[in-house]
SEDREN-655198 format. One record per residue (C-alpha): residue in three letters; x, y, z. Coordinates in steps of 0.05 Angstrom, whole numbers, plus 5000, padded with zeros to 4 digits. Example, Ala and Ser with C-alpha at 12.3 -4.5 7.8 and 13.67 -1.06 7.14 Angstrom:
2
ALA524649105156/SER527349795143/
***
This chain:
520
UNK500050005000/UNK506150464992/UNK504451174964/UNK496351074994/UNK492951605029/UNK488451625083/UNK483251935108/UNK478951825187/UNK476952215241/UNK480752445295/UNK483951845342/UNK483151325283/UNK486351795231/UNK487351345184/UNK481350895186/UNK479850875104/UNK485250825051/UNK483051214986/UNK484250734938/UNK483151194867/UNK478451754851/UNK471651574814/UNK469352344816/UNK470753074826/UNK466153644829/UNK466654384845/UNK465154184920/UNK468753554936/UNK472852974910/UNK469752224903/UNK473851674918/UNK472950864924/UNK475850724988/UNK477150155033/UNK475950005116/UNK478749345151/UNK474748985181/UNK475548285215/UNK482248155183/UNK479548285109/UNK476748965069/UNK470249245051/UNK469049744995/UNK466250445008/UNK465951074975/UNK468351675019/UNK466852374991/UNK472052875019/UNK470553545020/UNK476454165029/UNK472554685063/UNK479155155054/UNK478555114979/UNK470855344976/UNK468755875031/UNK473456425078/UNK476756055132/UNK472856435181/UNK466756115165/UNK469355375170/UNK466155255233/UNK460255505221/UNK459655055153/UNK462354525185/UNK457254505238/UNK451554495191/UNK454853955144/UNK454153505219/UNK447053675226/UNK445853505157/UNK449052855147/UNK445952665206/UNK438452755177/UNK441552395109/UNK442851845151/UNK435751795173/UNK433851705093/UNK434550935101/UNK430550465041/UNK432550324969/UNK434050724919/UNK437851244980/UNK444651104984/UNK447050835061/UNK451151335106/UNK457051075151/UNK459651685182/UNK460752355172/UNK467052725207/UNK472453245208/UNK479153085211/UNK485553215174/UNK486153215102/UNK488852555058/UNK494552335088/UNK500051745085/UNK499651215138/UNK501451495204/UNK503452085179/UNK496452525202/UNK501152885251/UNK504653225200/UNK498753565147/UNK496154145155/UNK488454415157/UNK481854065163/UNK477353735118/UNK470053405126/UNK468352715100/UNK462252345084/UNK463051535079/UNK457751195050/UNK456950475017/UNK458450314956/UNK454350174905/UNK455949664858/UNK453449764777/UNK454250324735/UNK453051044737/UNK446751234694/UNK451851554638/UNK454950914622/UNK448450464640/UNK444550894581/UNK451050774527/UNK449450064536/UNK442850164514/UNK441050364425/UNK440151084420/UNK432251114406/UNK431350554445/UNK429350014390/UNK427149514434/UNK421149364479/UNK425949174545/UNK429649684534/UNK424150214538/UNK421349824602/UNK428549934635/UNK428250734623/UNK421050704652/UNK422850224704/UNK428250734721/UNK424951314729/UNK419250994765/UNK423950864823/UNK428051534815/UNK420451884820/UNK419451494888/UNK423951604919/UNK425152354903/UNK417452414930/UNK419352004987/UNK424852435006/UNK421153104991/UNK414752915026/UNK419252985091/UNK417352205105/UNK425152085107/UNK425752475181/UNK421852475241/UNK420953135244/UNK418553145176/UNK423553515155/UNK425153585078/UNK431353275045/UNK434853544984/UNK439753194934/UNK441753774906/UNK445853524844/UNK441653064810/UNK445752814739/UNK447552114709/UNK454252144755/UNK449652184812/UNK444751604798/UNK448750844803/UNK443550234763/UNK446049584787/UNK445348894752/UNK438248824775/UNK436249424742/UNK435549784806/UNK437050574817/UNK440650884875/UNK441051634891/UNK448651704902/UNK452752304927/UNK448552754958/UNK450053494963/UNK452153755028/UNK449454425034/UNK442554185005/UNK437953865060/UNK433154455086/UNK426454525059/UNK429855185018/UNK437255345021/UNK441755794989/UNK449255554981/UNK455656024989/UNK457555814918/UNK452855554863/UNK456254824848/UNK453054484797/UNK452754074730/UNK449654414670/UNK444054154632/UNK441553874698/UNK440654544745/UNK434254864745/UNK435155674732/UNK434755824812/UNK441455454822/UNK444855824787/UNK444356324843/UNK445555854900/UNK437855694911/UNK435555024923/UNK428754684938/UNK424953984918/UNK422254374859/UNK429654454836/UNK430853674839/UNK424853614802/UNK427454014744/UNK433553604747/UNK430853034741/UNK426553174672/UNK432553344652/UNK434752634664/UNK428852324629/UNK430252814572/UNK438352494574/UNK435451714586/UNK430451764528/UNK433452154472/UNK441552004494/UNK443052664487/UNK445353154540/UNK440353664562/UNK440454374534/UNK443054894580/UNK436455304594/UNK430155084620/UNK427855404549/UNK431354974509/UNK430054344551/UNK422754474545/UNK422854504468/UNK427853944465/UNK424053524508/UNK417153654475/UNK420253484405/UNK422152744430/UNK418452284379/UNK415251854423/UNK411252434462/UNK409652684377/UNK402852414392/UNK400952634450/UNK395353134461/UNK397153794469/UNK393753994533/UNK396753284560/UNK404453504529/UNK403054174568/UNK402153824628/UNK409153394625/UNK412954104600/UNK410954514661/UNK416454084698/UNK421354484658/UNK418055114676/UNK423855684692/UNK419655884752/UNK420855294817/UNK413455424837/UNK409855264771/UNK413254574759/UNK408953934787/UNK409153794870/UNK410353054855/UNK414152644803/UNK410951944809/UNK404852104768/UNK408852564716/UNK412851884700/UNK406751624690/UNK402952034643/UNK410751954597/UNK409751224606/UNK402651304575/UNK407351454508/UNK413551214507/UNK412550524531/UNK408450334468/UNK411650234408/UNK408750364331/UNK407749594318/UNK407349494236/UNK402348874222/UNK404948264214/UNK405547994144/UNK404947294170/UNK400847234228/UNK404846874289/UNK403346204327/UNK398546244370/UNK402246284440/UNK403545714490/UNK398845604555/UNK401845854619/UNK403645244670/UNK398045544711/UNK392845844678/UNK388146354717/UNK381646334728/UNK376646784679/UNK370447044698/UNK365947054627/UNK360547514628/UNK356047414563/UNK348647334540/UNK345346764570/UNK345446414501/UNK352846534494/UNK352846324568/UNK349245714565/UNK352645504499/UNK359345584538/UNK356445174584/UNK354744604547/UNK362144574511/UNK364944524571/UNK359843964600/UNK361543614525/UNK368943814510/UNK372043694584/UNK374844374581/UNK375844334655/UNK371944814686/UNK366245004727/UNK359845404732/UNK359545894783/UNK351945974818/UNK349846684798/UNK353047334787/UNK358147804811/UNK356348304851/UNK350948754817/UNK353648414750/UNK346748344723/UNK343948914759/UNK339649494730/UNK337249564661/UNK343549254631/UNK344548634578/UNK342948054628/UNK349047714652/UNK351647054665/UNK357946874706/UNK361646264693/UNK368746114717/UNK373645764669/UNK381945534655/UNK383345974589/UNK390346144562/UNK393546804576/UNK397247204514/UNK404747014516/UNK410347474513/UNK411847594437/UNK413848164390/UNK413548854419/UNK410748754488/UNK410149514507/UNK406049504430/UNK403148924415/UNK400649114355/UNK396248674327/UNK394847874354/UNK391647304314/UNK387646654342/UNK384346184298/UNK377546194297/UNK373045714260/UNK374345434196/UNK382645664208/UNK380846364190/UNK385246834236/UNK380347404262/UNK383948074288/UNK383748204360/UNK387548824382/UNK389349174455/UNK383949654477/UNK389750094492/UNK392050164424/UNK385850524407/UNK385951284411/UNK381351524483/UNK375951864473/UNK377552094544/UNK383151914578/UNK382852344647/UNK388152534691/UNK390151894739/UNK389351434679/UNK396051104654/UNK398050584604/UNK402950214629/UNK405949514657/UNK403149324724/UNK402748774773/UNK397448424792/UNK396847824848/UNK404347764826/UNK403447714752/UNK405948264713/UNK401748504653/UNK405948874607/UNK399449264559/UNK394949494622/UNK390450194648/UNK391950304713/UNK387950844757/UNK391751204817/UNK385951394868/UNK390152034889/UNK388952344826/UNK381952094781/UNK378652524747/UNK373352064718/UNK372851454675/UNK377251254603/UNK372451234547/UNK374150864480/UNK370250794407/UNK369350204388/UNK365550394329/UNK360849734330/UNK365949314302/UNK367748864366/UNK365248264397/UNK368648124457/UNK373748464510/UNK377848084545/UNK382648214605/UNK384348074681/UNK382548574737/UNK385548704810/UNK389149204850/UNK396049304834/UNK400748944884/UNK404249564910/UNK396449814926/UNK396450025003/UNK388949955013/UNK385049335000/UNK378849404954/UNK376049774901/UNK370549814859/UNK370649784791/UNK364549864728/UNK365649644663/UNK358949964624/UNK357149984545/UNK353550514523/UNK351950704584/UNK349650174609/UNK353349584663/UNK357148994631/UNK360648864698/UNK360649284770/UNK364848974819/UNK369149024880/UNK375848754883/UNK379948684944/UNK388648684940/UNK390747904920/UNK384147854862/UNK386347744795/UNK380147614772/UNK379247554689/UNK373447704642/UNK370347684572/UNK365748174560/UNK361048094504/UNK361848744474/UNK357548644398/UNK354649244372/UNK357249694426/UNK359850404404/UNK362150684469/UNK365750314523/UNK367850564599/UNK371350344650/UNK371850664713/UNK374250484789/UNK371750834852/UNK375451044903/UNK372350994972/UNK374951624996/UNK380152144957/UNK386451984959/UNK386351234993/UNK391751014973/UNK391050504912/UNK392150384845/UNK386849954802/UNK388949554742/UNK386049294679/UNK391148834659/UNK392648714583/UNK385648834549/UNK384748564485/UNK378248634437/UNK376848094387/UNK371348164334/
***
């Protein structure tokens, strides 16, 4: 270990040997570093900051001071996606071994854990440049889903017991490590930045990712917030964000996969690059989701040759069929004849036949899910044989156009009962604004898909109405764990809605209509 420097607090001054530098900043120094520990050596990264070299001397106590406090509430930001704090401490700066005695000054370090994967720069040059493929696109979402959360988390003043606000202050691809799991970690906090508002001594920062304000020392959640559409801007166009929150508005409104996208709904993802911190959104979770309403579909050309039809799951679930009783009874009577392997159910679901609605019959029986194949995030169109080896088109409700598509209502993948469904709705009760509505012009038979809460749903039930033309094809409650399916007989309908109930605003849930398809 000859020519290594150290770095520890005072009485164990050389408690971490600073094995290379893996970043530098205006404000500190990055460096992989190593402790001992029961006769072998653990990685960390220690961030080492030279007070001497960024404010008056007179002030170093008083900066000093403030960087303890502040650690100290970091430390209390403990779940995933936050990286894990060791110690914070002021000692003397990098030294040889034993040789502390003999330097000069003071510095303040932060050790936290290291993070093994790659920092978001190098994680997106692994990935094509318009992101070609369907698992690629669901690893940018996937991404920023868990960047969002936790950025909410951490401005909602959950992260404290006091309630107190926390502030990364620097987001940027340097500052965000994906490991091999695909999951994100916020790494390398800034130092100065944990107060609910706070203006630095000396604006550090990294360009194309500071919001206007920090430019002048100021700091707040809303900043972070601009940062980090400046990160989705980076992870889905590969580009580096323009240097004004101008530019990064136009820039990001011109990406190809938001081309499509009504305007009032492209206004409402562009106010997070608005150059004033108290117009942009409060919360990031559901502006990832209204992107993922556009970017996780792909434009799926047909298929010159229609593909196999896809393989039965080892399990298949349960679906609830809810026709006409002669479609019902017919059903019945194939299964009675074919040994199908199912059952009838005794009567409906709960108000599934009620009011002036097509009568309804509920029957319960093993059907085959859609496999993974082609684009999953655009399925484009399927094919099943039908009679007589003709292939009739089905197609995913969600690849028709909304006739309303209110605010709360996403496309994207979601779990259900521990199934994921990569082509679903979901509904966030925070946020509805009413029921999607779709066209579907009298030229479908049949809707089919599986319903339940999504698994990261905090409350347990909701109620859900499937109606056509007004009136009820389906109105149910569903409790977390359902995964209840359906086929709706939709013939002759022109206007379809679905809508879930929440049982009081904001309880905490999100409802999901996983992969609907419509046959004719």
């Amino acid at each position: 270990m000859a020519g290594s420097l150290f770095v520890g607090p005072q009485g164990a001054a050389d408690r971490y040997r600073l094995v290379r530098s893996i970043g530098r900043g205006g404000e500190a120094v990055l460096y992989l570093a190593e402790i001992e520990l029961s006769g072998g050596t653990e990685p960390v990264v220690v961030k080492v900051l030279d007070m001497r070299r960024t404010v008056p001397q007179q002030r170093f106590a008083q900066i000093s001071a403030k960087w303890n406090e502040q650690a100290e509430l970091l430390r209390f930001a403990h779940r995933v996606g936050v990286v894990g704090v060791r110690e914070h401490f002021e000692g003397p700066p990098p030294h040889p071994a034993g040789r502390a005695e003999e330097t000069s000054g003071r510095t303040l370090c932060l050790v936290m854990n290291h993070v093994d994967g790659l920092d978001l720069r190098d994680w997106r040059e692994e990935l094509t440049p318009h992101l070609e493929f369907p698992a690629e696109r669901r690893a940018v979402l996937r991404v920023l889903e868990q960047l969002a959360e936790v950025l909410d988390w951490l401005h909602s003043g959950a992260a404290t017991p006091s309630g107190r606000t926390v502030i990364h202050g620097d987001l940027s691809p340097g500052n965000v490590m994906v490991n091999a799991d695909g999951q994100a970690t916020l790494v390398d906090f800034g130092l100065s930045k944990l107060a609910t508002e706070h203006q630095t001594a000396e604006p550090w920062l990294t360009p194309g990712f500071a919001a206007p304000e920090v430019y002048e020392g100021k700091r707040s959640p809303a900043a972070d917030r601009y940062a980090f559409g400046a990160l989705a801007y980076f992870l889905l166009s590969a580009q580096s964000p323009p240097g004004t929150a101008e530019e990064l508005r136009d820039a990001f409104g011109a990406l190809p996969r938001l081309g499509a996208l009504p305007q009032e709904r492209l206004d409402r993802l562009l106010t997070l690059f608005a150059p004033r911190p108290e117009r942009r959104p409060h919360t990031l979770t559901e502006w990832v989701r209204l992107v993922a309403l556009r970017t996780s579909g792909a434009a799926a050309a047909s298929p010159s040759v229609p593909p196999p039809p896809p393989l039965p799951p080892a399990t298949a679930p349960h679906r609830r069929t809810v026709r006409e009783p002669l479609l019902a009874a017919a059903a019945v009577a194939a299964i009675a004849l074919g040994g199908v392997g199912g059952y009838l159910l005794g009567g409906g679901g709960d108000g599934a036949g009620a009011g002036a609605g097509p009568a309804a019959t509920v029957t319960e029986t093993v059907t085959e899910t859609v496999g993974e194949g082609g684009d999953d995030l655009g399925l484009g169109e399927i094919w099943d044989e039908g009679e007589g080896g003709e292939a009739p088109p089905v197609s995913p409700l969600v690849d028709l156009e909304p006739v309303e598509m209110p605010y709360g209502i996403m496309r994207e993948p979601a779990h259900i009962d521990g199934t994921e469904y990569q082509d679903s709705l979901t509904f966030s009760s925070c946020v509805l604004e009413g029921p999607v509505s779709y066209n579907l012009g009298r030229s479908w038979t049949s809707l089919e898909f599986t319903a339940g809460l999504h698994d990261a749903s905090v409350k347990e039930s909701v109620r859900f109405t499937v109606r056509a033309d007004g009136e009820p094809l389906v109105s149910e409650t569903l409790t977390l764990g359902d995964a209840d399916s359906y086929t709706l007989d939709v013939t002759d309908v022109l206007r379809l809605e679905i809508e879930a109930l929440p049982e009081s605003y904001c309880s905490d849930w999100v409802f999901a209509v996983g992969d609907p398809v419509l046959s004719r």
